[in-house]
C-alpha positions in Angstrom: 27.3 48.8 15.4 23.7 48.6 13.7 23.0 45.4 11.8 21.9 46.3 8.3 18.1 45.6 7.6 17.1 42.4 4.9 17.5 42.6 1.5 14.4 40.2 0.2 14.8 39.1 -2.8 11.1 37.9 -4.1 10.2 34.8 -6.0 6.4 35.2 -6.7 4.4 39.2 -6.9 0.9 37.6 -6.2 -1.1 38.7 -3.7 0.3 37.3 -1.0 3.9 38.1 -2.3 3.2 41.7 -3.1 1.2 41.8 0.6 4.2 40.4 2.1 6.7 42.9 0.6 4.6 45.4 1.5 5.0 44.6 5.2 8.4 44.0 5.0 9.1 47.5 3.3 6.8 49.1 6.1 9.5 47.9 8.6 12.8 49.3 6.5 13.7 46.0 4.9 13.8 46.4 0.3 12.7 43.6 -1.7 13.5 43.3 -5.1 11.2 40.9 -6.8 12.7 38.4 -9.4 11.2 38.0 -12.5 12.4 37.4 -16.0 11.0 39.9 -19.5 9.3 42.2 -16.6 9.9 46.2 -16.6 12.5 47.5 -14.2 10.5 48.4 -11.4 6.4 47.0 -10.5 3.9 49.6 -9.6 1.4 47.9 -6.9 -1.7 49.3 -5.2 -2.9 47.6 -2.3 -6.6 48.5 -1.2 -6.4 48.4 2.7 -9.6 47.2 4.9 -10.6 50.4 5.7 -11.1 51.9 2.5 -7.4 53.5 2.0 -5.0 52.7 -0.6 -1.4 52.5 -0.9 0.8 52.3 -4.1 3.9 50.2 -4.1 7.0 50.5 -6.2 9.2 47.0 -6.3 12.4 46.8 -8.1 12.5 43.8 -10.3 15.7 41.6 -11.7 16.1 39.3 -14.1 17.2 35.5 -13.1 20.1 36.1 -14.6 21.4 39.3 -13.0 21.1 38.3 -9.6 23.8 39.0 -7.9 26.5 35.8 -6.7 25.0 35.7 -3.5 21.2 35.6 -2.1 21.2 36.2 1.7 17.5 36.8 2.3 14.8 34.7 -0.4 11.0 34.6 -0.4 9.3 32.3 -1.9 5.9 33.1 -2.9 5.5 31.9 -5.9 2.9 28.9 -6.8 3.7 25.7 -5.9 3.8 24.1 -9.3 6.0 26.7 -10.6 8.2 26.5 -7.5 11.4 24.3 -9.5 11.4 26.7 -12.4 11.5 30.0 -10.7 14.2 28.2 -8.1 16.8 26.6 -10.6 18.2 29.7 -11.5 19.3 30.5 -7.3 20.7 27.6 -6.2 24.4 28.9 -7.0 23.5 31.8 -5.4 22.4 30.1 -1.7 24.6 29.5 0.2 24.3 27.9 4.0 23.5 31.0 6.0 21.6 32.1 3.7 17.7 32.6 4.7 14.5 31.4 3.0 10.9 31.8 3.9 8.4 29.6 2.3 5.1 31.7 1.9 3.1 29.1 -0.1 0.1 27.1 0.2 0.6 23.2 1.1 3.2 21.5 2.3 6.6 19.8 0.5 6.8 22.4 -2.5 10.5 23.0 -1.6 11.5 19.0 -1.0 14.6 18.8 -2.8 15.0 22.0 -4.7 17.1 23.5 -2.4 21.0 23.8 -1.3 22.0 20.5 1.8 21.8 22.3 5.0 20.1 25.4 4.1 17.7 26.1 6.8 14.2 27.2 5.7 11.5 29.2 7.7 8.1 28.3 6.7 5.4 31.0 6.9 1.8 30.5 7.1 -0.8 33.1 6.8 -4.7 33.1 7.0 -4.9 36.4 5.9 -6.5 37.2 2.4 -6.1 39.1 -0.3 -7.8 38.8 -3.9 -7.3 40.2 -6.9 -4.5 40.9 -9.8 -2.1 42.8 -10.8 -1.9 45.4 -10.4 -4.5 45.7 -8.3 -4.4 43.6 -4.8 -7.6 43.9 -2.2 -6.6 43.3 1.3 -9.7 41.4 2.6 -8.0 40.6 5.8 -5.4 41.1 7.8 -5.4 37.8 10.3 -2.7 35.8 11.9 0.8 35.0 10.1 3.4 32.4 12.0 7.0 31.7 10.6 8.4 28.9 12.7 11.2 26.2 11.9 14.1 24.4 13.0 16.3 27.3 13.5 15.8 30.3 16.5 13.4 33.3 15.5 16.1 35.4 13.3 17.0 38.8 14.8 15.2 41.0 12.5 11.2 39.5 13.4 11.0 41.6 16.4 11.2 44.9 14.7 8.5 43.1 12.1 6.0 42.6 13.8 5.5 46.0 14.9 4.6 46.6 11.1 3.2 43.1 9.9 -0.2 42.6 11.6 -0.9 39.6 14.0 2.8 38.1 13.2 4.3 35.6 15.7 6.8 33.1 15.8 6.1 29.1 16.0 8.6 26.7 17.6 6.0 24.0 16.2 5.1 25.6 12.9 3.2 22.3 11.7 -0.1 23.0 13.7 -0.6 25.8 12.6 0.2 24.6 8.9 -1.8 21.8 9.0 -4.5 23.4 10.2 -4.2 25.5 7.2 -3.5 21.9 5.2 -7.2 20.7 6.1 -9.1 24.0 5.1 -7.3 24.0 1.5 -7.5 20.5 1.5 -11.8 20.4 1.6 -12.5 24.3 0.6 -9.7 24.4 -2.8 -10.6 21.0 -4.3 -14.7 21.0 -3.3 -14.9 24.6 -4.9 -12.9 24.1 -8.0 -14.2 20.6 -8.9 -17.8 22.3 -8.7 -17.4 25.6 -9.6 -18.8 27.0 -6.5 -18.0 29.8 -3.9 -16.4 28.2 -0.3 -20.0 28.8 1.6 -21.6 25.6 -0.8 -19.3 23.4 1.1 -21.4 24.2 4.3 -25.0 24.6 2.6 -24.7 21.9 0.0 -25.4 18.8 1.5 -23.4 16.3 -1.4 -20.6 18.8 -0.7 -20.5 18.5 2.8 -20.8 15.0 3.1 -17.6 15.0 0.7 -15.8 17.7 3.4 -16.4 15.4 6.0 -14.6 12.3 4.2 -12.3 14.4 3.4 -11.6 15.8 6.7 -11.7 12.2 8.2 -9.0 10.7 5.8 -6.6 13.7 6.3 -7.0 13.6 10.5 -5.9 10.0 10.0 -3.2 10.7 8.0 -2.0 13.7 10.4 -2.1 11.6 13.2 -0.5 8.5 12.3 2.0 11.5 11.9 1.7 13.1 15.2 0.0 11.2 17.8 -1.0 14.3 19.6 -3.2 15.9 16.6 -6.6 16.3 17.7 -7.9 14.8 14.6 -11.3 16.3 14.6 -10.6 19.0 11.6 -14.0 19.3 10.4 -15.8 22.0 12.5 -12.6 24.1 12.1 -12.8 23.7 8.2 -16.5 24.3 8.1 -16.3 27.5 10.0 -13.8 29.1 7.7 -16.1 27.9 4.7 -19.1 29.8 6.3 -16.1 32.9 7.4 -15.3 33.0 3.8 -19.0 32.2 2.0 -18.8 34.3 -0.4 -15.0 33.9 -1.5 -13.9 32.2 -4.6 -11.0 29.7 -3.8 -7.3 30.3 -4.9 -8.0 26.9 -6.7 -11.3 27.3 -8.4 -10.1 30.4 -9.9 -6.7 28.7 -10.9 -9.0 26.4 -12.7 -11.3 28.7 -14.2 -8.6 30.7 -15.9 -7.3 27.1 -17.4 -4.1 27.6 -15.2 -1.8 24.3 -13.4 -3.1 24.1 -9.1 -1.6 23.9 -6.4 -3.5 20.4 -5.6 -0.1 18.3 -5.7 1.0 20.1 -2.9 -2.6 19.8 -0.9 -4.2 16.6 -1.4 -1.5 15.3 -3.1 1.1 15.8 0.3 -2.0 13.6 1.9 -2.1 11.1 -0.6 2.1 10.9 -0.9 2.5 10.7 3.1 -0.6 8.2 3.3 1.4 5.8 0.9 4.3 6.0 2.6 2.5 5.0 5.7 0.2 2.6 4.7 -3.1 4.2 4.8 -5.9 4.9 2.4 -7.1 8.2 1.6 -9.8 7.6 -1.5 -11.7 10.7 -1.2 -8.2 12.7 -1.2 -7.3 10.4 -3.9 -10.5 10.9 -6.0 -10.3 15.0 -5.8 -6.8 15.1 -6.7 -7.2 12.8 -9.7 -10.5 15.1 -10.8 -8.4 18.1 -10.6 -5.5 16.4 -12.5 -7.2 15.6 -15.5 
């Protein structure tokens, strides 16, 4: 008997959420994205690396007509929109249901979700800029789901049509790692108005990085012994990677719309409270952004 494919449904059509779709589509999974007031269906195009483009057709639902029960979610959407878009689902989860976190930061999900519902978190370094519906695929790099559960039967067959896709039985290195890039390169960039590649020329800007970095490594390893706690090289050579990029957070900021900082620096601050630490420079960014 052959298993049925994934039906996704989508919480969030950004760029990473439409890239995502696309991916999973390419493999034989649908995804019908959830959003409420939208036309019945999405029209995407996707600009690929090598100069190709591909359009995209998503079916879309309103909260509301969702059916009783969600077997496969993704969650995409931004961070500080993350309770909103899931308050609608939660009758509709149920615990074998399966939900992939595909969001920047960490802690977005704490407490907004079903008891004993098992969540894969996904973390990506690829990048994709633009808006709908328009979405330029700058690059396709690596993408790791891990969690507490086994790899689910249906990522084999994936990863044969989402690039550089591999499972993590220790999913947090590769998220923090993620963690102290967005931490230094979101904040730096949106507080000055400045593409990532000022954070390695600037020196006011890179002396900020590095107190940055140097607080968060503390943090992540009063965590976890074994983190190597020198973050800083990494961090600087995907600022100088990406020099000419503008930052998810500095254009969040420059179209007057809520970051994702709370789930960034913010996770840093709330876990170095808890533990006893200080974090002033994490402290200071979040607090600039805030206001």
């Amino acid at each position: 008997m052959i298993t049925p494919l994934p039906h996704w449904y989508l919480l969030g059509a950004g760029n990473m959420g439409t890239l995502a779709a696309w991916y999973l589509t390419r493999a034989g999974h649908t995804v019908t994205v959830i959003k409420a007031g939208s036309p019945a269906s999405l029209e995407k195009t996707l600009l690929l690396p090598e100069g190709k483009s591909v359009t995209l057709t998503i079916p879309v639902v309103a909260p509301e007509a969702i059916p009783a029960s969600i077997d496969y979610l993704l969650v995409a959407v931004k961070t500080p929109y993350s309770r909103a878009a899931l308050a609608p689902l939660n009758t509709r989860l149920h615990d074998a249901s399966q939900v992939i976190r595909l969001q920047n930061g960490l802690g977005a999900l704490d407490g907004l979700l079903p008891d004993n519902l098992t969540v894969l978190e996904a973390v990506s370094t690829s990048a994709v800029k633009g808006q709908h519906p328009h979405h330029q695929i700058v690059a396709e790099n690596h993408t790791w789901i891990g969690g507490k559960a086994n790899p689910p039967a249906w990522l084999a067959a994936l990863q044969a049509h989402w690039p550089n896709l591999q499972w993590a039985d220790d999913i947090h290195t590769p998220q923090w790692q993620k963690l102290m890039a967005n931490a230094v390169i979101n904040p730096l960039t949106a507080i000055y108005d400045v593409p990532n590649g000022q954070i390695v020329d600037d020196p006011e800007l890179r002396k900020r990085a590095e107190e940055i970095c140097t607080e968060a490594d503390h943090v992540l390893q009063a965590l976890d012994p074994a983190w190597p706690a020198a973050s800083l090289e990494n961090v600087l050579a995907v600022a100088r990677a990406t020099a000419g990029n503008t930052s998810s957070m500095r254009a969040d900021r420059q179209r007057g719309a809520i970051t994702e900082i709370d789930a960034i620096n913010g996770w840093i601050v709330k876990q170095a409270n808890r533990l006893g630490l200080e974090v002033p420079e994490n402290q200071a960014v979040m607090d600039a952004l805030k206001r």
